[in-house]
One Martini backbone bead per residue (centre of mass of N, CA, C, O) as a GRO file, in nm:
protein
  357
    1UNK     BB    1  -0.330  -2.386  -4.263
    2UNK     BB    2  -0.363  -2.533  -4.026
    3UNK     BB    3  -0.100  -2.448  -3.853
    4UNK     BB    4  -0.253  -2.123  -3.856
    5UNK     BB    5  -0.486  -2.236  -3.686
    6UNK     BB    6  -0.347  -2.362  -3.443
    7UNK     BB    7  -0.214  -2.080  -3.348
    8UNK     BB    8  -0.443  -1.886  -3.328
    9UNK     BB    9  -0.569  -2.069  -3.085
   10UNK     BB   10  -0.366  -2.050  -2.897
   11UNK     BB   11  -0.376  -1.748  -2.852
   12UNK     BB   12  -0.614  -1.754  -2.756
   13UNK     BB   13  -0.597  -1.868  -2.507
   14UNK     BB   14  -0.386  -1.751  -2.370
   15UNK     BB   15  -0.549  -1.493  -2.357
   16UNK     BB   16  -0.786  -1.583  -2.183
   17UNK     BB   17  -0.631  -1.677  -1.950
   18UNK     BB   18  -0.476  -1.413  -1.860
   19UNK     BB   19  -0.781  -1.270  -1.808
   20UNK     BB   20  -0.856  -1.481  -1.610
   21UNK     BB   21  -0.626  -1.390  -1.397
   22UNK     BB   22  -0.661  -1.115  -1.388
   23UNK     BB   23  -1.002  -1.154  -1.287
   24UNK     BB   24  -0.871  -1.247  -1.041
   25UNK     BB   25  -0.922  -1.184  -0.677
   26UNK     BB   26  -0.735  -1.176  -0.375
   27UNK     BB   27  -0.998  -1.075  -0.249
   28UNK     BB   28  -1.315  -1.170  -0.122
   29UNK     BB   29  -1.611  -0.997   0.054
   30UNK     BB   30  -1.853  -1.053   0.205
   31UNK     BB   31  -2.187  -0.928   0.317
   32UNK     BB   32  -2.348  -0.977   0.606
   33UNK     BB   33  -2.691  -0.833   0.714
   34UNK     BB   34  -2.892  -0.755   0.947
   35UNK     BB   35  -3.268  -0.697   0.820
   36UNK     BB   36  -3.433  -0.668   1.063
   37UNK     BB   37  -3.609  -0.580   1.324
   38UNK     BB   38  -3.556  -0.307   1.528
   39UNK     BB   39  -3.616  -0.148   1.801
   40UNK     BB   40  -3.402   0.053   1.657
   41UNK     BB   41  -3.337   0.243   1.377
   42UNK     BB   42  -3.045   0.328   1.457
   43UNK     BB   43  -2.931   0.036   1.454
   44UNK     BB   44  -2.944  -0.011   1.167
   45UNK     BB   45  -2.771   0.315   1.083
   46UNK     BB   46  -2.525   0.181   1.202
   47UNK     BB   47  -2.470  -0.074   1.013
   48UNK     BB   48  -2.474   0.056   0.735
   49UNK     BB   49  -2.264   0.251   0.727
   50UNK     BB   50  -2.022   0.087   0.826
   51UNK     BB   51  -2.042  -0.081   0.583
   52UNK     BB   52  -2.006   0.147   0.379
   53UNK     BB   53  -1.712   0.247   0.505
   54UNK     BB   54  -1.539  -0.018   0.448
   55UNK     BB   55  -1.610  -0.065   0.175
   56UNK     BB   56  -1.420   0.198   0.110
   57UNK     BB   57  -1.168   0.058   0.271
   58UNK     BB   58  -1.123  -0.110   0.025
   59UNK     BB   59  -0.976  -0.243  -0.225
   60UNK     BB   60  -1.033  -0.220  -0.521
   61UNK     BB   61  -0.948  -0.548  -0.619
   62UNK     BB   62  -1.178  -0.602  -0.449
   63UNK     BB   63  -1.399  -0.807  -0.381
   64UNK     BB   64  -1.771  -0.740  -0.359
   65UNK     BB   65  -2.056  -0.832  -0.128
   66UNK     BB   66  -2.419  -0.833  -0.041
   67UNK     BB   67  -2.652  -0.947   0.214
   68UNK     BB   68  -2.929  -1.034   0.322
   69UNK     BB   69  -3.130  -1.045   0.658
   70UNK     BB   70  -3.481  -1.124   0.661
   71UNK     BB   71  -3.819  -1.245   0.806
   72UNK     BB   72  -4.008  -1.461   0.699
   73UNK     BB   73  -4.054  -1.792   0.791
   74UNK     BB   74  -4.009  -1.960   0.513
   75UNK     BB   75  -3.914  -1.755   0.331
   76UNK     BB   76  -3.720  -1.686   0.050
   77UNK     BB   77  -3.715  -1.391   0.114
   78UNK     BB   78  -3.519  -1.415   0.422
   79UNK     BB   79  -3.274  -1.377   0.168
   80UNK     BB   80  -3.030  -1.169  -0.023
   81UNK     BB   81  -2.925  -1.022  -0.253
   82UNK     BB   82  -2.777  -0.694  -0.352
   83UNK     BB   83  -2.478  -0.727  -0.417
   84UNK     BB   84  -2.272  -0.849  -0.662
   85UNK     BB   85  -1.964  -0.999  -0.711
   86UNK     BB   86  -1.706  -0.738  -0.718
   87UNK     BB   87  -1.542  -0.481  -0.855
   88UNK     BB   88  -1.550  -0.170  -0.759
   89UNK     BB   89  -1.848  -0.168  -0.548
   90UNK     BB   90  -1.820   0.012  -0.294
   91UNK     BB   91  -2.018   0.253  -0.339
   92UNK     BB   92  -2.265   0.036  -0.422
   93UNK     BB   93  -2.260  -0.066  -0.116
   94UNK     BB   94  -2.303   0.203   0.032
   95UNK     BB   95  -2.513   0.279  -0.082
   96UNK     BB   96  -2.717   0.059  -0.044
   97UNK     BB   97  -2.696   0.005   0.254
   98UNK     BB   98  -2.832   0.290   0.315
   99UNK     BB   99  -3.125   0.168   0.170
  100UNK     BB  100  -3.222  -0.029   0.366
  101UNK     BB  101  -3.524  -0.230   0.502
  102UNK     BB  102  -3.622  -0.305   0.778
  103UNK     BB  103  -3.751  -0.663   0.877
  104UNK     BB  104  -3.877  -0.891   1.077
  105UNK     BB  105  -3.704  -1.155   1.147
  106UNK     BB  106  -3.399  -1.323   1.248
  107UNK     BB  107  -3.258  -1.545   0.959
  108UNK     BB  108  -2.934  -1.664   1.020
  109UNK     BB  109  -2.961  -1.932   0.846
  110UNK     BB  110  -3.002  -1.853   0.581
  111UNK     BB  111  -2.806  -1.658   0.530
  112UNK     BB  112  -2.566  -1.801   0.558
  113UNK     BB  113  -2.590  -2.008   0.376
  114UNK     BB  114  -2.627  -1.862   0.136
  115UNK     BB  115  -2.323  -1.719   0.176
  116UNK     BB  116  -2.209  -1.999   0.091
  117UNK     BB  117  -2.328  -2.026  -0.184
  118UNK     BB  118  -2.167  -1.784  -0.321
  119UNK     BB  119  -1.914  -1.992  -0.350
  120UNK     BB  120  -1.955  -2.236  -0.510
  121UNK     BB  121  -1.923  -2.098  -0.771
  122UNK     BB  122  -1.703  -1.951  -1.025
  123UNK     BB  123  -1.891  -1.728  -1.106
  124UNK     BB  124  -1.755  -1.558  -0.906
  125UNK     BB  125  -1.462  -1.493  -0.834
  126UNK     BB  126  -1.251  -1.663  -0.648
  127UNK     BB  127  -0.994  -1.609  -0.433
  128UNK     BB  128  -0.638  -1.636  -0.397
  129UNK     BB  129  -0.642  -1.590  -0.052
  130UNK     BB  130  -0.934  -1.468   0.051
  131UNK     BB  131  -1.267  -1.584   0.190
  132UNK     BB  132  -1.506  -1.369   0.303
  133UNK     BB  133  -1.785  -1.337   0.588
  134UNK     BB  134  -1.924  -1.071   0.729
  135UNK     BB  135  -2.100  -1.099   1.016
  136UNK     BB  136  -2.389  -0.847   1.086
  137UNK     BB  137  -2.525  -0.815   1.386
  138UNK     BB  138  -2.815  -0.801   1.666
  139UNK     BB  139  -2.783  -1.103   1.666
  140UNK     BB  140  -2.778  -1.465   1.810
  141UNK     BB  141  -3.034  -1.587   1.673
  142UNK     BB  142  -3.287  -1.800   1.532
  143UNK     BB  143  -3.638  -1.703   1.463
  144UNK     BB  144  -3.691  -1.996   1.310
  145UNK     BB  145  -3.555  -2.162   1.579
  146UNK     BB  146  -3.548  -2.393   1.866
  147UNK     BB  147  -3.269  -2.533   1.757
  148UNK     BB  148  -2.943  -2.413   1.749
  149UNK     BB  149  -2.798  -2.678   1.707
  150UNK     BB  150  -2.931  -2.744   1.418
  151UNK     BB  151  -2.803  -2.475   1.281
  152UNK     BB  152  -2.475  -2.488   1.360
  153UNK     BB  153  -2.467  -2.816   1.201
  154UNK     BB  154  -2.557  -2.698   0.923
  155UNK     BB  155  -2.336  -2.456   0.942
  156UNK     BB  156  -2.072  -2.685   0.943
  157UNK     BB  157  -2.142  -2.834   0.732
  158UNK     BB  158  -2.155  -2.654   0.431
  159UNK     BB  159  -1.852  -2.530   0.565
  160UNK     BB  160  -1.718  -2.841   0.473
  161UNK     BB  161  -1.849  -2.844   0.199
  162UNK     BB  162  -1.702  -2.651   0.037
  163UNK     BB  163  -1.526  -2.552  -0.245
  164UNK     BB  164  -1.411  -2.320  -0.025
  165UNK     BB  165  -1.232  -2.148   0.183
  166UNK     BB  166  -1.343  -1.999   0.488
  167UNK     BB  167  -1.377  -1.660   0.639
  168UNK     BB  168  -1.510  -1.595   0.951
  169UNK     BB  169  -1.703  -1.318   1.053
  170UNK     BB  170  -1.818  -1.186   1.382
  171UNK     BB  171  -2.029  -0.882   1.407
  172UNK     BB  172  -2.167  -0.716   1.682
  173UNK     BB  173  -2.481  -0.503   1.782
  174UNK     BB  174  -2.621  -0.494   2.004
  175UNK     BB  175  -2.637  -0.752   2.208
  176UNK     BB  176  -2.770  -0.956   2.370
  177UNK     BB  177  -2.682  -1.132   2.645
  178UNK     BB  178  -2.791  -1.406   2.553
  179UNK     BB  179  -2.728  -1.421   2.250
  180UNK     BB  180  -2.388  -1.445   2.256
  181UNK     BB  181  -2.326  -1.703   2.292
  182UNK     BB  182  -2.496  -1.830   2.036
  183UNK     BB  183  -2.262  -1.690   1.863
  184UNK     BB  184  -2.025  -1.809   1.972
  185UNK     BB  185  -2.102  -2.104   1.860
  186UNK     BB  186  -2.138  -1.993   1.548
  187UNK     BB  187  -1.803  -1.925   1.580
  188UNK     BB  188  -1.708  -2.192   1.592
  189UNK     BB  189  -1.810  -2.391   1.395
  190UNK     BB  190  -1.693  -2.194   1.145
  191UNK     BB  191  -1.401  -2.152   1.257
  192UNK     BB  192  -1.420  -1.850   1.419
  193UNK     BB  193  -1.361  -1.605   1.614
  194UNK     BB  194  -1.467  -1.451   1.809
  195UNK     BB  195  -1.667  -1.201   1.867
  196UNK     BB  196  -1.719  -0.867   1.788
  197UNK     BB  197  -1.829  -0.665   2.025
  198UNK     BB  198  -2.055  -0.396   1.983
  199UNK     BB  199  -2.216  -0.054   2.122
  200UNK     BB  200  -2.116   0.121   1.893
  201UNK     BB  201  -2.079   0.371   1.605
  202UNK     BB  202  -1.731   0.362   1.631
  203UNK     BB  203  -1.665   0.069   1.716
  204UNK     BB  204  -1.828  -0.066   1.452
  205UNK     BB  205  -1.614   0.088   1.243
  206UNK     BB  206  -1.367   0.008   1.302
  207UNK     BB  207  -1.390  -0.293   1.280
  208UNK     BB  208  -1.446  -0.333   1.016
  209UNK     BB  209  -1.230  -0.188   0.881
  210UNK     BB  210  -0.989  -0.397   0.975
  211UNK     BB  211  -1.099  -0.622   0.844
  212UNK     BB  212  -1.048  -0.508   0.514
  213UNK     BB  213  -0.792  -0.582   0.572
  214UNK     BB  214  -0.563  -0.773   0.385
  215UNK     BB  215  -0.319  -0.821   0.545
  216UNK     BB  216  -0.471  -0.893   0.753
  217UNK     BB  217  -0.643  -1.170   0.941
  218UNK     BB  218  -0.618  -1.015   1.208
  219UNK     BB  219  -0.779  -0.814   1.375
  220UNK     BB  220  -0.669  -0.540   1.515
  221UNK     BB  221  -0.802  -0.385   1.873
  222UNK     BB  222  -0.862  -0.035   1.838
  223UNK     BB  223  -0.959   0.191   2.048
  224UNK     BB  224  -1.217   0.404   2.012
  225UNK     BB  225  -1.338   0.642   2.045
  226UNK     BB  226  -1.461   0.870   2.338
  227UNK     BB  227  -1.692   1.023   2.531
  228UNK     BB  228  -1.461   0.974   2.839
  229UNK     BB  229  -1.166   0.919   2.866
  230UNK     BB  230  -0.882   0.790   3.023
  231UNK     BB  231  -0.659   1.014   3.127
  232UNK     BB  232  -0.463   0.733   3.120
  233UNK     BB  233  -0.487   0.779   2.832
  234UNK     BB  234  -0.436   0.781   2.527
  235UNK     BB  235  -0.454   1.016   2.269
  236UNK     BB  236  -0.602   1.026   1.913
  237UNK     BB  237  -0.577   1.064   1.597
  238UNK     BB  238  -0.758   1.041   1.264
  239UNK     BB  239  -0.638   1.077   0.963
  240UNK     BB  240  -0.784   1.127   0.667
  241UNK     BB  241  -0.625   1.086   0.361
  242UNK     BB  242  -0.810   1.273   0.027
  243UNK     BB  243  -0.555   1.336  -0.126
  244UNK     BB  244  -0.361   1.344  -0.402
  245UNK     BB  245  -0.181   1.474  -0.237
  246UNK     BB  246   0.103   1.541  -0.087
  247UNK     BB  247   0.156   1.494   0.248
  248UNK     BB  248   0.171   1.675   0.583
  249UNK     BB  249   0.149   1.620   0.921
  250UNK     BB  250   0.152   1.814   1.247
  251UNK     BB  251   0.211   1.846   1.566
  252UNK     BB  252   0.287   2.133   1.708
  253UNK     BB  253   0.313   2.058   2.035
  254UNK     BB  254   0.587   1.794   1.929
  255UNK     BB  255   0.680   1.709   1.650
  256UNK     BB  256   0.521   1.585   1.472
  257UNK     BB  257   0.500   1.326   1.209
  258UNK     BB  258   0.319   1.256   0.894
  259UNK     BB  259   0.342   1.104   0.599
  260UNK     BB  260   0.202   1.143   0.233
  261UNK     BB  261   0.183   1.045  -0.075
  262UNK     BB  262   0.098   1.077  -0.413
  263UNK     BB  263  -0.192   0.866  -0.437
  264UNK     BB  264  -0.271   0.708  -0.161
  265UNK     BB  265  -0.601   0.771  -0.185
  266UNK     BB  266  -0.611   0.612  -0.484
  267UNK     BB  267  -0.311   0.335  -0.430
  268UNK     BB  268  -0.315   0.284  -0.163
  269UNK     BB  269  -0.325   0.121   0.122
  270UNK     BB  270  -0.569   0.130   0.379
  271UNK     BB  271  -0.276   0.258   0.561
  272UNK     BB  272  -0.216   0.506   0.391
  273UNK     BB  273  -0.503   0.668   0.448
  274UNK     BB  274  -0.392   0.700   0.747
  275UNK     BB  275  -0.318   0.864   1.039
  276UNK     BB  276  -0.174   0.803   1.358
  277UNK     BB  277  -0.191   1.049   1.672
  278UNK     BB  278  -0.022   1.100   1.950
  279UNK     BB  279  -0.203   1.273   2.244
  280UNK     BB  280  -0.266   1.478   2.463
  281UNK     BB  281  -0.505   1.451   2.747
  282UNK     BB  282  -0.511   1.785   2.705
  283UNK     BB  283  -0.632   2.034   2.620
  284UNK     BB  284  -0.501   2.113   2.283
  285UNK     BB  285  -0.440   2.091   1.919
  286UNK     BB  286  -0.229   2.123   1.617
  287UNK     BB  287  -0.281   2.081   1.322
  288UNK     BB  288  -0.064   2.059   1.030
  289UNK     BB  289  -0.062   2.138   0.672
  290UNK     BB  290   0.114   1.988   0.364
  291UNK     BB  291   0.137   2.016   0.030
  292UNK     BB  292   0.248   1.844  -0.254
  293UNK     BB  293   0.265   1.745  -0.539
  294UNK     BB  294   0.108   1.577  -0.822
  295UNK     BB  295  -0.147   1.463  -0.912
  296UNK     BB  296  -0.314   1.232  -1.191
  297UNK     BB  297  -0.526   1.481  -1.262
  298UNK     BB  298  -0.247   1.705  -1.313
  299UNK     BB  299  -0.180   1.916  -1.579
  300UNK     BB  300   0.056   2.155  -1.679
  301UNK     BB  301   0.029   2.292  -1.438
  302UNK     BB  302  -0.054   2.464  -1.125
  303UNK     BB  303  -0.161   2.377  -0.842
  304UNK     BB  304  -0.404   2.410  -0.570
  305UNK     BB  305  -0.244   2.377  -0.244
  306UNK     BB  306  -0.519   2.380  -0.042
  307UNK     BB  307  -0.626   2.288   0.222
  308UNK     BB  308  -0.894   2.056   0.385
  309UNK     BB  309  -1.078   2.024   0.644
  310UNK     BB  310  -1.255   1.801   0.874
  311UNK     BB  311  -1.394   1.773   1.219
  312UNK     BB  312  -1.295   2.048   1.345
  313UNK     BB  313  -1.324   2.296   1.596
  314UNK     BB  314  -1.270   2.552   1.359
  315UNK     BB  315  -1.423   2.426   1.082
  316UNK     BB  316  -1.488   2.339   0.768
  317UNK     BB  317  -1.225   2.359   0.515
  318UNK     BB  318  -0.957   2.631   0.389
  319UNK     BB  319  -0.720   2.551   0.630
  320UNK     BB  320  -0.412   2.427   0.734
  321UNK     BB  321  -0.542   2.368   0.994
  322UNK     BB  322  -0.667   2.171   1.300
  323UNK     BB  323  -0.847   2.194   1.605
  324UNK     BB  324  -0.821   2.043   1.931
  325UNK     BB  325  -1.003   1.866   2.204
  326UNK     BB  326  -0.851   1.653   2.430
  327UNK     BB  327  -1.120   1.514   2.566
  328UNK     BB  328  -1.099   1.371   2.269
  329UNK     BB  329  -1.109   1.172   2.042
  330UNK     BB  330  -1.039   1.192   1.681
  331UNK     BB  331  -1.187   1.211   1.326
  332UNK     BB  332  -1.065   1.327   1.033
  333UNK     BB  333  -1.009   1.546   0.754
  334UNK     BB  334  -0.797   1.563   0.454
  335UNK     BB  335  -0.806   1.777   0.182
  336UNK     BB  336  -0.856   2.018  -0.108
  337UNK     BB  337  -0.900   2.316  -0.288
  338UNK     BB  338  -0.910   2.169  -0.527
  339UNK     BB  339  -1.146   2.120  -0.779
  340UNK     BB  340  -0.934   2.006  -1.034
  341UNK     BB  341  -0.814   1.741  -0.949
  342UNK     BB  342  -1.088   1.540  -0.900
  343UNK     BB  343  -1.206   1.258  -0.829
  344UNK     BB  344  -1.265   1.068  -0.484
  345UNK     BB  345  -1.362   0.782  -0.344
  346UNK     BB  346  -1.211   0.911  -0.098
  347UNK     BB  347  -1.374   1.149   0.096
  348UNK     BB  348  -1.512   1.348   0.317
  349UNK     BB  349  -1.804   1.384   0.209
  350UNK     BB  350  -1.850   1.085   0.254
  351UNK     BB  351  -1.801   1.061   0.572
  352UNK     BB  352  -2.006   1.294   0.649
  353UNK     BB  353  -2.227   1.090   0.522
  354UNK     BB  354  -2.174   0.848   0.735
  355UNK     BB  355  -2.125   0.978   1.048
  356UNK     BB  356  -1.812   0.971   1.143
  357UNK     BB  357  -1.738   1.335   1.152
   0.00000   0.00000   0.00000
């Protein structure tokens, strides 16, 4: 009886080893906010949204959670957490963080320290591969110390004696010029890359997005698009794959083709979700899409494999074609007009009101 006992406790163990090895997460990525108030409302709802959309770029399996920062010195309250680490978050990042309401002043020494502290406990589980911090803002200092250099030594300390290796990235946006310097030193002794400023909302989208591929260490470099680019510069389309069916998309013009498997755009790695289609840097070109195969959510029937652009100049809808206008580079939106497809978390729709497309 004891022997039968001693067996059965083994499995248990087994077994619950194996769910906690399964759910330890390969990556695990913090999002710091500043929700500080801004001179600009619209400079603080583009800080949310590039989040709420990168939080969408990151892979199911990974880990996310999201805190802000900002408020009056000297209050507990002037960093908190808003969504606890967790798979399967990106969703309810994208949606909280567009929900947040900025405060007070610039409270970046609060912020930082609690978002390594959040890394201190067993659970939520730390990352297999990769635990990082991005740390989002426009500022560049804490308004709640004149002491900037022991604000700098306070966080070189915490970051050295945490319980797990941290990855810090420092994503300014309209940083003002006085106070990139005290920024570029706070990322220097976090022992991160120099911070990536940016100062346009496609900018700041883009960036984040390149951050949360956990392929790369580190992010590549990408010119979003802009609204004046120099002619002697190829211009690109970044064309989002959001339907589940195998695309083909043609770029009519040079017989270029770009082509995505079926259900990549919900089981493949946030570089399979997008095509980069090199274009002339004048007049027009129409890309053209071809669905083909079954996605995961279609059975036994015939589906109708009818595409829908979203973001072309020829206007939203199901139509084969994408009329683009080389004047400027361009992020579309591939999906298709099947509704019984399926819900796709990755959808043009939310593109659409992220203010992407």
């Amino acid at each position: 009886m004891l022997l039968i006992v001693l067996l059965v406790a083994a499995l248990l163990i087994g077994v619950a080893i194996v769910v906690v090895l399964r759910a330890v997460p390969d990556y695990r990525t913090a999002f710091l906010v500043d929700a500080s108030l801004p001179k600009n409302g619209s400079d603080f709802t583009a800080i949310t949204s590039a989040v709420g959309s990168a939080a969408q770029n990151s892979a199911d399996g990974d880990s996310l959670s999201l805190r802000r920062f900002g408020g009056t010195c000297g209050d507990r309250g002037n960093t908190s957490p808003v969504v606890d680490a967790g798979t399967k978050n990106a969703q309810k990042i994208s949606t909280t963080a567009r929900a947040l309401t900025p405060s007070g002043k610039p409270t970046l020494e609060s912020g930082v320290l609690a978002a390594i502290d959040d890394f201190s406990g067993y659970y939520p589980f730390r990352a297999r591969k990769r635990n990082r911090i991005i740390v989002v803002t426009s500022h560049g200092f804490d308004a709640c110390t004149t002491d900037q250099a022991a604000l700098q030594r306070a966080i070189h300390t915490k970051a050295q004696r945490a319980k797990v290796k941290l990855d810090f990235r420092f994503v300014g946006y309209k940083v003002p010029q006085k106070e990139q310097r005290p920024l570029a030193q706070l990322a220097a002794v976090a022992k991160a890359p120099k911070p990536r400023l940016t100062t346009t909302p496609a900018e700041l989208s883009t960036t984040l997005k390149q951050l949360t591929v956990p392929e790369s260490p580190e992010a590549k470099h990408l010119t979003p698009p802009t609204a004046e680019p120099p002619q002697s510069k190829p211009v690109y389309a970044q064309v989002i794959v959001a339907t589940g069916y195998a695309a083909t998309i043609t770029n009519t013009r040079n017989g270029e083709q770009c082509t995505r498997g079926a259900n990549s755009a919900i089981t493949g790695r946030p570089s399979e979700r997008f095509c980069s289609m090199k274009l002339p840097n004048e007049g027009t070109v129409t890309l053209r899409a071809t669905l083909s195969g079954t996605p995961f959510p279609v059975f036994n029937r015939e589906p109708n494999r009818q595409p829908a652009w979203y973001g072309c100049q020829n206007g939203p809808g199901p139509t084969d074609t994408c009329t683009l206008d080389l004047a400027n580079g361009h992020i579309v939106c591939l999906s298709s007009q099947d509704g019984r497809e399926g819900s796709l978390r990755l959808n043009c729709e939310g593109y659409r009101a992220s203010g992407l497309l």
